[in-house]
N, C-alpha and C positions, 0 to 999 in steps of 0.2 A: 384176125383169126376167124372172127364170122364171115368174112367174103371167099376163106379159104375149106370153110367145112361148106359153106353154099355148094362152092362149085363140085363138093365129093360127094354131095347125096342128091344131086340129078337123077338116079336110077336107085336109088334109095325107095321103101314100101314108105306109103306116106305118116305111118305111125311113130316112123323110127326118126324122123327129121326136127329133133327137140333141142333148141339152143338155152342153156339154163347160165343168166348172167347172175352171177352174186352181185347182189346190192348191200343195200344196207336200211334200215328204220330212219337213222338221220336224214335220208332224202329227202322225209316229211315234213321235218320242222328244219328251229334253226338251234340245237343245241350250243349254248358257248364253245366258243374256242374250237368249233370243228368246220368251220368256212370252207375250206378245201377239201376236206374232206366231205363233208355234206354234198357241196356242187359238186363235186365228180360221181357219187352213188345217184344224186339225182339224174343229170346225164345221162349216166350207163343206164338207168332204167328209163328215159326217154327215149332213148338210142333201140331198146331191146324191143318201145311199141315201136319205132318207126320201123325196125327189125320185121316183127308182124306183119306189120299195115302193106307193105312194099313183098313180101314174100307168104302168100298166104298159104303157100303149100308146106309149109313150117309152123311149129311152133315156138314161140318167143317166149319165155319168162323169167322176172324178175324175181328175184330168189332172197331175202333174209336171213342168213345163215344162223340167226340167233345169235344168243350171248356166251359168245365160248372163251374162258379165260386163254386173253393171249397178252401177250406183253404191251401192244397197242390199249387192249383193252384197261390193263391195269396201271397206263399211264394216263387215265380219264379218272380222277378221283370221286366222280359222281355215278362213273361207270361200276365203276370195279365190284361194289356189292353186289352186282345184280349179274354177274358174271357166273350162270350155271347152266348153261347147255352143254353139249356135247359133240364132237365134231360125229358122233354118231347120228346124230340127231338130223344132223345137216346132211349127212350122207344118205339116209335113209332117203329121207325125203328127196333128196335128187335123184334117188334111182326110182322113184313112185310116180314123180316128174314122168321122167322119161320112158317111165313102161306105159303102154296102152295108149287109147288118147286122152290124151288131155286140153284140147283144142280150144275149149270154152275158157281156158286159161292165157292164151295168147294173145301176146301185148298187156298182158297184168302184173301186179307187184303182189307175192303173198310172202308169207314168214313162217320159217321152219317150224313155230309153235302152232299153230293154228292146225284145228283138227282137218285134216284130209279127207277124211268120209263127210265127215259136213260141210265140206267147199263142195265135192261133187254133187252133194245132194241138194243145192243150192245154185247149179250151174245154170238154169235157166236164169232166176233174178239176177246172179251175178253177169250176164248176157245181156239182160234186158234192161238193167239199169245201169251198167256202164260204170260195174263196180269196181275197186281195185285196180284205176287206174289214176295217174298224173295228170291236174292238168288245170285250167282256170276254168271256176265253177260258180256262176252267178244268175242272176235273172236280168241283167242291166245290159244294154247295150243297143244295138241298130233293130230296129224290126225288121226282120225276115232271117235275122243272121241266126245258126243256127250253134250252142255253145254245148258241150256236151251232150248233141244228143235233145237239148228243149228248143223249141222253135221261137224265136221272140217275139 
């Protein structure tokens, strides 16, 4: 689907070209019992910065739709209490996405709860430090290799 909306917005204003993947929060950790499901959201939101990195006249983002009771969710017993967002919630935010730009977002993971006005107003650090993204984060390794963003 993304190599096919690529090729339709070549003549596209560069504001409008916003690829918004639903992820998911378990991509972070390792919640029991969601193995497959976890690797596949981690993935998709690897996939969404390589998406980025590879097409910079776009924007990529990884999306957490929140906790919206669905039947998935209330077959997670540890889940199910915490199941109170709204597929409105999720919607909004994906049209907020994709209105304007939102570029200092591309190739990141954020989540439908998190306040929007203070991710924008926050766009430079989240820029500079290479925030809200995936990935191995340490101080160990070759000198001169560079991990994140620190030089070793």
């Amino acid at each position: 689907m993304s190599q096919a909306f690529l090729k339709a917005i070549r003549d596209a204003p560069s504001a409008t070209r916003t690829i918004i993947n639903v992820t998911s929060t378990a991509a972070q950790g390792t919640p029991p019992g969601t193995s497959s499901y976890s690797s596949a959201k981690l993935a998709l939101s690897k996939f969404t910065a390589y998406l980025a990195q590879e097409n910079p006249e776009i924007t990529a983002i990884s999306l957490h739709p929140g906790l919206v009771p669905t039947d998935m969710g209330h077959s997670v017993p540890y889940i199910a209490p915490f199941l109170h967002d709204t597929p409105e919630l999720s919607g909004g935010t994906a049209v907020w996405l994709a209105a304007g730009d939102k570029k200092f977002l591309t190739g990141r993971f954020i989540t439908v709860n998190w306040d929007m006005e203070e991710l924008e107003s926050r766009k430079d650090e989240i820029k500079d430090g290479n925030l809200l993204t995936f990935g191995l984060k340490g101080i160990f390794g070759i000198p001169g290799v560079v991990i994140e963003g620190r030089k070793q």
